[in-house]
KOLMARSE-354126 format. One record per residue (C-alpha): x, y, z. Coordinates in steps of 0.25 Angstrom, whole numbers. Each point is the difference from the previous one (the first is absolute). Layout:
east,north,up
X,Y,Z
...
END
This chain:
east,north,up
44,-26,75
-15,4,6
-3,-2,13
-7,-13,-3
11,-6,-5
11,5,10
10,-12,9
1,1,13
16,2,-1
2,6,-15
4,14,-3
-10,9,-5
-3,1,-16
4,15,-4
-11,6,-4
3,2,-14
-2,-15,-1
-13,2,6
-4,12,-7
7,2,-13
-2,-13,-5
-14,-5,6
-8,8,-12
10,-12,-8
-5,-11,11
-15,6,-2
0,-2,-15
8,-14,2
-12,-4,12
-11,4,-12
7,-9,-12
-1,-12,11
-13,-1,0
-4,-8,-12
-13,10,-6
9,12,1
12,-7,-9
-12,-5,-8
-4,14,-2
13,7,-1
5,-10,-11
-12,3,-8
1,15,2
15,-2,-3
-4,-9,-12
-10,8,-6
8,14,5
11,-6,-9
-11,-3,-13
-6,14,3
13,8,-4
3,-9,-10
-13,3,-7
2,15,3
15,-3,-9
-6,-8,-10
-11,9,-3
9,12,-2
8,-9,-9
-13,-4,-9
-4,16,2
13,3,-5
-1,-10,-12
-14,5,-3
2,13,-2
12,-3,-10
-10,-8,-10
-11,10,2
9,11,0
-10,5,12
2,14,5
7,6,-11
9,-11,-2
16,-1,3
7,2,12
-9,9,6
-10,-8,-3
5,-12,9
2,9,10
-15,3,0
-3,-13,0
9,-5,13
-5,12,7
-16,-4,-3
3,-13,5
6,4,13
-12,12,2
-12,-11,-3
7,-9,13
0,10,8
-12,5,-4
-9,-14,2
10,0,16
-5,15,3
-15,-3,-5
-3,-12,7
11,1,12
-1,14,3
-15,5,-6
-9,-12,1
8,-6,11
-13,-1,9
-10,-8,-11
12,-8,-3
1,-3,14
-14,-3,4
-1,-9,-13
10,-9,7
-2,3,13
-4,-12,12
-14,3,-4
2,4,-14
-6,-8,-14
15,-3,-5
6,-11,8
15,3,2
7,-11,-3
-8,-1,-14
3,13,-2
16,0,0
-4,-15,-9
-7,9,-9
8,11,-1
13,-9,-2
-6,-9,-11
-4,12,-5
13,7,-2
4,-13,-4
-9,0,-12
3,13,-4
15,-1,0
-1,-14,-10
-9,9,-9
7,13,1
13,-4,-9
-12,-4,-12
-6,12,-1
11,7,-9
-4,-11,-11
-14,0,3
-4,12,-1
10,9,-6
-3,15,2
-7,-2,13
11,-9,5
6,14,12
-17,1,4
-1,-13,4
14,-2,7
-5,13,8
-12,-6,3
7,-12,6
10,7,8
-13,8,5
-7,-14,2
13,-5,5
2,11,11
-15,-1,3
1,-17,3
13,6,10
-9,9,6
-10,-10,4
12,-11,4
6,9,7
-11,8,10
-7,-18,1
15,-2,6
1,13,9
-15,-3,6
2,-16,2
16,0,4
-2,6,15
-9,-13,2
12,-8,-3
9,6,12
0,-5,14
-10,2,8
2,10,13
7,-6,14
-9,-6,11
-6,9,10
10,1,13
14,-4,-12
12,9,7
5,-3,-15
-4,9,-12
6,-3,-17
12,12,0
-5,5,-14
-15,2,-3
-5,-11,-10
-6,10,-9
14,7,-1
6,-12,-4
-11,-3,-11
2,12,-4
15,-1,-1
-2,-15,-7
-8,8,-11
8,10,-3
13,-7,0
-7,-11,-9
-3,12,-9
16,6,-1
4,-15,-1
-10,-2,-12
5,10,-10
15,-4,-1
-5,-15,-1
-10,4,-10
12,7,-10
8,-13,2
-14,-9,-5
-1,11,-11
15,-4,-4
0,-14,1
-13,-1,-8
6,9,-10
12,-8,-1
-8,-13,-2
-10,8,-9
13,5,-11
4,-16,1
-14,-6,-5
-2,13,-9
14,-7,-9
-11,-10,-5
-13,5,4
-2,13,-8
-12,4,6
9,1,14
9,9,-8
-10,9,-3
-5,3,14
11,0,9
-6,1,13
-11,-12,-2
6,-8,8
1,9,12
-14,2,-1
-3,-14,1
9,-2,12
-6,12,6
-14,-10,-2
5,-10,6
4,8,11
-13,6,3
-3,-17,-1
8,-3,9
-6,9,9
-14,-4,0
4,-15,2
4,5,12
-10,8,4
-10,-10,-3
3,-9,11
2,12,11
-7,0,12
-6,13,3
-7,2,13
-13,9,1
3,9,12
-3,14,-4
14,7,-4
6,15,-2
-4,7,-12
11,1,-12
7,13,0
-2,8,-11
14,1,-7
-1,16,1
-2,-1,14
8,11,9
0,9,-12
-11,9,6
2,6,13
-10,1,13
-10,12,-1
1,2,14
16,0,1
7,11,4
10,2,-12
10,-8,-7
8,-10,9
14,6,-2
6,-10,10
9,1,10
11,8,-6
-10,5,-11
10,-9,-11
-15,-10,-2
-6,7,-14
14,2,-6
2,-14,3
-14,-6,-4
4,8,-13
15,-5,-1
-5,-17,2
-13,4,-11
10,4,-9
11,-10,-1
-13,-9,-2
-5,10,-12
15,-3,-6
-1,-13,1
-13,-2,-7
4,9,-10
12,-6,-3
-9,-14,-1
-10,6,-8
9,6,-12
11,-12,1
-8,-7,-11
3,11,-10
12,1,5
4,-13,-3
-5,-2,-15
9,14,-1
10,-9,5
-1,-10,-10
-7,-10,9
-13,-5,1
-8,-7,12
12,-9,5
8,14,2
-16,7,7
1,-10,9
14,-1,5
0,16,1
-13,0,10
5,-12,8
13,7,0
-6,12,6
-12,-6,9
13,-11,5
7,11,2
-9,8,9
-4,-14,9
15,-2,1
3,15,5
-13,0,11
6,-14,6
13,7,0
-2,15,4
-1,-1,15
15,-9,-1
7,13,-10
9,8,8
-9,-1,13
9,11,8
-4,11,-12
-12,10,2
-13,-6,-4
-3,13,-6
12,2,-7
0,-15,-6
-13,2,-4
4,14,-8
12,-9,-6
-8,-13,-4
-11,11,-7
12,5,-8
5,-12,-4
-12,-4,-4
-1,11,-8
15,1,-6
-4,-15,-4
-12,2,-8
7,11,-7
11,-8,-3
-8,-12,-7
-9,9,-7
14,5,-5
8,-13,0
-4,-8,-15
7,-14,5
-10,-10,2
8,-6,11
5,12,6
-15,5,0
-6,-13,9
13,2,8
-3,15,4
-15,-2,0
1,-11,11
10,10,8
-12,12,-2
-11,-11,5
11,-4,13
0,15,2
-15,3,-1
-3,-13,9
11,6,11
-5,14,-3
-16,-6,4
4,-6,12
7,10,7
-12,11,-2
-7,-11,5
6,-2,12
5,14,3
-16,1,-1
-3,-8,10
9,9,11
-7,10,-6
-13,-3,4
-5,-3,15
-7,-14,1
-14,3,1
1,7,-15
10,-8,-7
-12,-10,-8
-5,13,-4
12,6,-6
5,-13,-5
-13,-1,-8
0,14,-6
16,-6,-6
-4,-10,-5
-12,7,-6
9,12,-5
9,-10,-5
-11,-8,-6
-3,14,-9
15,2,-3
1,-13,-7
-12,1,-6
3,14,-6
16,-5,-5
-7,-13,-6
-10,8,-9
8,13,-2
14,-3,-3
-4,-9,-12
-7,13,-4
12,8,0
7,-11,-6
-11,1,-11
2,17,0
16,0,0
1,-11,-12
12,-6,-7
13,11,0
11,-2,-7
13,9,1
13,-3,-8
13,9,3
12,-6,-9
2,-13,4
-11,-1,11
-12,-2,0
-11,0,11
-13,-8,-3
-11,1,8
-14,-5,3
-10,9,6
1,-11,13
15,1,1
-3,14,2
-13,-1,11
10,-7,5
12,10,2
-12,12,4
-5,-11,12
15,-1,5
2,13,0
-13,4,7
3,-7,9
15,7,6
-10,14,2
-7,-9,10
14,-7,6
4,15,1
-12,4,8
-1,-11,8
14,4,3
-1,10,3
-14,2,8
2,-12,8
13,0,3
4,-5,16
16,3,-3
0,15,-6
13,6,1
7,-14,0
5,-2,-14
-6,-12,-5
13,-4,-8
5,-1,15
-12,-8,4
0,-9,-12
17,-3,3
-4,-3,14
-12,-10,-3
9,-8,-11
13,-1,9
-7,-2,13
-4,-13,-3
-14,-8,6
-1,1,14
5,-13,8
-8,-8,6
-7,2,14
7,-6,11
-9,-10,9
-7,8,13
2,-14,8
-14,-3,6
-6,14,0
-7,9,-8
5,15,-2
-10,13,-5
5,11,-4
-8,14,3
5,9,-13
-7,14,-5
3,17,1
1,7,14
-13,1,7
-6,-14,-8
-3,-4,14
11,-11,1
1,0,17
-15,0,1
0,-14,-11
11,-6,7
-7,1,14
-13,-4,-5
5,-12,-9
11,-5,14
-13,-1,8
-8,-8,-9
12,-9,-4
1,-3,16
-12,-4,1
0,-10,-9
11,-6,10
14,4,-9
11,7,7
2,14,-7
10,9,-1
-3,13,-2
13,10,-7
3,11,-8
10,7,-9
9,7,3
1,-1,16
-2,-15,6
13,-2,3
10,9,9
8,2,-12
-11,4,-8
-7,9,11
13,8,-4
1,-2,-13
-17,5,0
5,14,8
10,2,-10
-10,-2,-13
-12,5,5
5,13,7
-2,12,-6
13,5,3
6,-12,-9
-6,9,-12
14,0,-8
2,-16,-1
4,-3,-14
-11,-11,-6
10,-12,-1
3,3,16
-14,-2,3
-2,-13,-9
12,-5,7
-5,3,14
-14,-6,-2
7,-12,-6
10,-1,12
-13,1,10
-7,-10,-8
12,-11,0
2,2,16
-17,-2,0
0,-11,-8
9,-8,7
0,3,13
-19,3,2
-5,-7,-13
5,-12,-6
3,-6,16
-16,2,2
-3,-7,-15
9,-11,4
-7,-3,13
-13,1,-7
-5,13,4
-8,10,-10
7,12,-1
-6,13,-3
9,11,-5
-3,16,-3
6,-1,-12
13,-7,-7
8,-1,-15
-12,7,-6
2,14,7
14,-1,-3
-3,-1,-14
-10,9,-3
5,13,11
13,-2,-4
-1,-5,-15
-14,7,-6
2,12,10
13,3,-1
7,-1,-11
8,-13,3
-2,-14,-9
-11,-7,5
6,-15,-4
15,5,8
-10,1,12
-6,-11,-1
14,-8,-3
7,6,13
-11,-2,9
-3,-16,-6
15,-1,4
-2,6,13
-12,-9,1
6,-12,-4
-11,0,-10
-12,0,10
-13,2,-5
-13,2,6
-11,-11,-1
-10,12,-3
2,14,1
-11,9,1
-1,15,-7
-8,10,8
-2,9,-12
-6,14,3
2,14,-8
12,9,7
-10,12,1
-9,-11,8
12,-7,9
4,15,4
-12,6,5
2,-14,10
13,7,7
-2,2,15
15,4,2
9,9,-7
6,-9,-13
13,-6,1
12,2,-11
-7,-9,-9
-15,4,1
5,16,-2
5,-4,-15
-11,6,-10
-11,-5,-5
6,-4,-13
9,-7,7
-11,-8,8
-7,-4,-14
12,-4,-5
-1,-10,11
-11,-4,-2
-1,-3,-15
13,-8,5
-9,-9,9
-11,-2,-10
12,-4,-10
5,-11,8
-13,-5,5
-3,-2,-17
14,-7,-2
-3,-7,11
-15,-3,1
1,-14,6
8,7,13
-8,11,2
-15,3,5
-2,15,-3
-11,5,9
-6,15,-1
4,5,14
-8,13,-2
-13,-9,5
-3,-1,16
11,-7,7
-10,-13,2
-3,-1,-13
14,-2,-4
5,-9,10
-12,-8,-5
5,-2,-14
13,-4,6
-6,-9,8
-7,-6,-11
12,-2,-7
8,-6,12
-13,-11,4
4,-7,-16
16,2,3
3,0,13
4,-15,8
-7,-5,9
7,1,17
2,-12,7
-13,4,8
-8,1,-13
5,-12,-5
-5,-9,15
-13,10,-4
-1,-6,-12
4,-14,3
-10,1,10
-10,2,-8
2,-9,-10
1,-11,10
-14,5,7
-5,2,-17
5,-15,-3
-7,-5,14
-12,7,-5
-1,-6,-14
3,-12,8
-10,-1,8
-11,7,-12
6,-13,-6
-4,-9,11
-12,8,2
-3,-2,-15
3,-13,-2
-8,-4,12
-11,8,-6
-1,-7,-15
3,-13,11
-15,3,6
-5,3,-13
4,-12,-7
-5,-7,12
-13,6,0
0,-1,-16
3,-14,0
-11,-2,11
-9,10,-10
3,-10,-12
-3,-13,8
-12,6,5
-5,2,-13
5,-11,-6
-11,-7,12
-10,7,-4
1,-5,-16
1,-14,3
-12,2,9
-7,9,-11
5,-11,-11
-5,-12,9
-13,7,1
-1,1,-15
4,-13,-1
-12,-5,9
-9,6,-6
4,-3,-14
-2,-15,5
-12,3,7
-5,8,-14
7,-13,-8
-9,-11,9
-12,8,-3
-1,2,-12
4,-14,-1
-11,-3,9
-11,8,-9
6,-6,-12
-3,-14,5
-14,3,4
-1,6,-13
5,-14,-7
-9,-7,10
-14,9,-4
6,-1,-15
1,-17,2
-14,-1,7
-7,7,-10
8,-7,-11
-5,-13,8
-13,7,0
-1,4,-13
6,-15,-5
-11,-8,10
-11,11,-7
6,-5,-11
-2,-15,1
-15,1,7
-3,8,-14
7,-11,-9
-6,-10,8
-14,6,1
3,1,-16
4,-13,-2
-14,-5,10
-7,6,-10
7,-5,-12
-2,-13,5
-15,1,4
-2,7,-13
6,-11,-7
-8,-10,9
-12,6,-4
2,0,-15
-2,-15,-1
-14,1,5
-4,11,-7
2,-10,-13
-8,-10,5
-11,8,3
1,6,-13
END
């Protein structure tokens, strides 16, 4: 439980709750948000179409160079084929993920031509096309049919490359955005780190889901090819189609994905990590100088892995079967390695990390060779799934024995360089074993009644596993934190000492534990933390072991006194479990269940490594006696103050006690102990580099107690306080606020009606003077009409004087004729 979210009354969360699991909870937070589950289903989706094509395509490669007889022909010839296939996928992921990572970027960049949602559109209807055509090619074009599907699996792994460096630069955009100014409360995990994680997990996830796609479709492919002949012929037709509809799939979802334009990270170049600073000093060797043996061990489990993927296709037609048996050998190997990741840090916790790591690579190893050996189908996919639980337990203890390798401030760094070296690794295993495969060929030896038969795959095979035990045996035997311990008597104690119980409740308080070598600075820490703790108003108490009770301050003179140099090594485990049961209830758990943080130089852990890796005792008996003595206590966080013995000596400022006069050996014995327990236990624990400056130190701790520690009764009335002085200043914003858009729609309304005033006005305006226009032109049309009906008069009464003057003179003339006869 975080700060936030901590009850006034509840017991405090242990911090594993808190720490172990909040990368989980990050990753959960991201898939609630409804554009990252949009995206992840569509990476996931088209993740699972992308392997699928990968299969199916060595399948048509596989059946192309059969009909063409393509690189000499024959089982050698095959082999060639798979291994071109693999080599041209990597080559398009290197070429345009590693080489032209930068054009490729800026091409689909913020400001770049290629917008990035129609690129992954693009590239997924385009890997969609392709994988419909690809099974067609062996019937169109025969001969050339191997080119082509090696163009496509180029195209192919190009159209990924741009997909997947549009997702890595528009992804970050999706993630919440950064706490207010002034918020006391900050996301555990960074986002990014949890993207990151999504991603990668999707990617483990997508390989065993695409085997079982691959076997499903084959399956149904073998049914329709009972009628359909064409599906007879080509097997993995069907595969390929599902594998479009997958990459389908994806660009629906895509296509309706919201993609904000803020400017994001860059996309990271696959190889990235591989090369190291120019300015560095020299190789990081970590702290105990184990971090390049155990880069290399994690790189080459992963090698194994994708070797024994790479070649399971030639393995299985020597085996009789076809794509149904391809795909149930990779899903059982890929399932296989999910399933051991999930389950490594659950397998015999109380065991050396470093020694299960050594044991997990040998098994690995023995189970390779075994099913390389092995001719029974079923037994095959049986051992194959074991060899893949090994490799994915093998993977996940480098990595966390990695992490407690490496100080904070360079563990993205180191990270990086694995997963580059790794990237490398699987790349050379993918391409190279089919090539051996291809070199050893088809062997058959008969002896009587038996016979060994054997493909060139089952024996890349049996050479993988056993490259692998060299590797099991140096890591052995260089990183080994238990050396002169036998590890049969190890591995006896980690199977019968059974999981550790559960941890006893603390009551109401919350109990540190200060761990690490003599001279880590411990005391110092312990001051420095109790005085920070008391200011945040918690009652602290302050301990240490041995000595906080009478009855230890005896048993502390008789450990840690010089003259006591004869006690046996089960005597001192007894006495410091002894001191620790009379500490434990009589200073520490009445403190927890009163509420108080307790702060203790050192507990169980110091038992366990001094006594278990420094002496020659079992670590898990110590751990058992002092869980009984303990009642099963465990601190809500403990802190390792880890620093180098030759450092932590020079610290001395008084002559050593019994236990600081043991040699140097025995001190780094110690300390590879510590480091041990912190990576079976990483949730617990918060290693720290004590050589730093004391403040820098308490700092991190600090850091780490401000997300885990609960709050005091006076930070809770702080708090309280201030959200009830918050909730009064939002309340009165809000009044503020609302009497602010009350003035405005006020003053709008008054705005509106003001203008609705002046348009009547200015439309009554018009409107006068429209009639007035109206009247006259009516007015000047009248007088028109009236001019028009006077001159009519005029011209009519012009008219009729002319026809009477006419008609006068008609009539005179008329008059006139008669005496003009009678003259006549």
């Amino acid at each position: 439980m975080t700060r936030a979210e901590q009850p006034t009354a509840s017991p405090p969360a242990p911090d594993d709750a808190l720490v172990a699991d909040s990368r989980e909870r990050a990753v959960r937070a991201l898939l609630r948000r409804p554009q990252v589950k949009r995206l992840w289903s569509a990476q996931l989706v088209g993740g699972v179409g992308d392997v699928l094509a990968l299969l199916v395509l060595v399948l048509l490669a596989l059946q192309a160079s059969v009909v063409e007889q393509a690189f000499g022909g024959g089982y050698r010839g095959a082999a060639f084929a798979v291994a071109t296939v693999f080599g041209v996928r990597i080559l398009a992921t290197l070429l345009f993920g590693a080489v032209l990572l930068g054009p490729l970027t800026s091409l689909t960049s913020q400001d770049g031509p290629l917008d990035r949602r129609w690129t992954m559109v693009g590239a997924d209807g385009l890997r969609a096309a392709l994988l419909i055509v690809a099974p067609l090619w062996i019937d169109w074009t025969p001969g050339n049919a191997l080119a082509l599907l090696l163009v496509t699996a180029f195209v192919a792994g190009v159209a990924e490359r741009f997909w997947t460096v549009s997702r890595e630069g528009a992804a970050p955009a999706l993630l919440p955005g950064p706490p207010p100014e002034g918020a006391s409360i900050r996301p555990l995990p960074d986002h990014l780190d949890a993207l990151r994680r999504l991603s990668l997990r999707t990617g483990f996830v997508a390989i065993p889901l695409a085997a079982l796609a691959l076997v499903a479709a084959a399956l149904c492919n073998n049914l329709l090819g009972t009628g359909i002949e064409w599906f007879g012929e080509h097997q993995a037709a069907l595969a390929s189609y599902v594998a479009a509809g997958l990459f389908a799939a994806s660009l629906s979802v895509v296509t309706f994905l919201e993609l904000p334009g803020a400017r994001t990270p860059r996309p990271r170049s696959p190889l990235e990590g591989l090369r190291r600073p120019r300015h560095a000093a020299g190789p990081d060797k970590g702290r105990t100088g184990a971090l390049p043996l155990l880069v290399f061990a994690g790189a080459s489990v992963a090698g194994a892995v994708a070797a024994a993927v790479a070649v399971s296709v030639l393995h299985a037609k020597d085996l009789g079967g076809g794509p149904v048996l391809f795909g149930l050998m990779v899903g059982a190997l890929t399932g296989g390695v999910v399933v051991g990741i999930r389950t490594a840090p659950a397998l015999l916790p109380s065991l050396s990390r470093r020694r299960m790591l050594a044991l997990t690579l040998a098994f690995t190893g023995l189970a390779l060779l075994a099913a390389g050996l092995v001719p029974d189908v079923t037994s095959v996919l049986l051992i194959l799934a074991l060899a893949g639980a090994g490799a994915g337990m093998a993977a996940n203890i480098a990595h966390a024995l990695l992490d407690q390798e490496t100080e904070e401030q360079r563990r993205s760094r180191v990270t990086d360089h694995l997963h580059a070296v790794v990237r490398v690794y699987v790349g050379l295993g993918a391409v190279v074993a089919p090539v051996f495969a291809a070199a050893i060929g088809p062997h058959r030896l008969e002896n009587g009644k038996f016979v060994f038969a054997h493909g060139g795959a089952a024996f890349t095979l049996m050479l993988v596993g056993a490259l692998l035990l060299p590797v099991a045996a140096l890591v052995l035997a260089k990183v080994d934190d238990r050396s002169g311990v036998p590890l049969r008597q190890d591995l006896r104690d980690a199977l019968l000492g059974g999981d550790d119980p559960g941890p006893t409740p603390a009551g109401t308080g919350f109990f540190i534990a200060l761990e690490g070598g003599d001279g880590a600075g411990k005391s110092t820490q312990a001051e420095a933390l109790a005085d920070w703790i008391r200011e945040k108003g918690h009652e602290v108490v302050l301990t240490r072991e041995p000595g906080a009770t009478p009855v230890g301050k005896r048993l502390r003179s008789i450990l840690l006194d010089v003259s006591s140099a004869g006690l046996s090594h089960r005597a001192e485990a007894l006495l410091y479990a002894a001191d620790r049961a009379e500490h434990v209830d009589t200073v520490v758990r009445p403190a927890l269940e009163r509420g108080a943080v307790v702060i203790s130089d050192r507990y169980i852990d110091s038992s366990v490594a001094y006594q278990g890796a420094g002496r020659d005792l079992s670590p898990t008996e110590i751990a058992r006696i002092n869980r009984w003595a303990t009642a099963g206590l465990v601190p809500n966080l403990t802190v390792l103050l880890d620093v180098a013995p030759e450092t932590a000596r020079e610290r001395f400022t008084e002559a050593p006690d019994r236990l600081e006069s043991e040699p140097a050996e025995f001190h780094a014995r110690v300390r590879s102990g510590f480091l041990t327990l912190a990576a079976a236990d990483p949730g617990r624990y918060l290693v720290v580099d004590a050589g730093q400056e004391p403040e820098a130190v308490t700092t991190v701790i600090r850091h780490r107690l401000d997300r885990v520690l609960p709050l005091s009764e006076a930070e809770i009335a702080a708090r309280e306080e201030a959200r009830r002085k918050a909730e009064e200043e939002a309340r009165r914003k809000a009044e503020e606020e609302a009497a602010r858009k009350a003035e405005e729609e006020r003053l709008e309304r008054e705005r509106q009606e003001q203008l609705a005033k002046l348009r009547a006005e200015e439309e009554e305006r018009k409107r006068r003077e429209l009639e007035e226009a109206q009247r006259r032109e009516a007015e000047r049309q009248a007088e028109e009409a009236r001019l028009r009906a006077e001159e009519a008069r005029r011209r009519a009464e012009e008219e009729r004087q002319r026809l009477l003057a006419e008609e006068k003179a008609r009539a005179e003339e008329e008059a006139r004729l008669p005496g003009d006869r009678l003259r006549r």
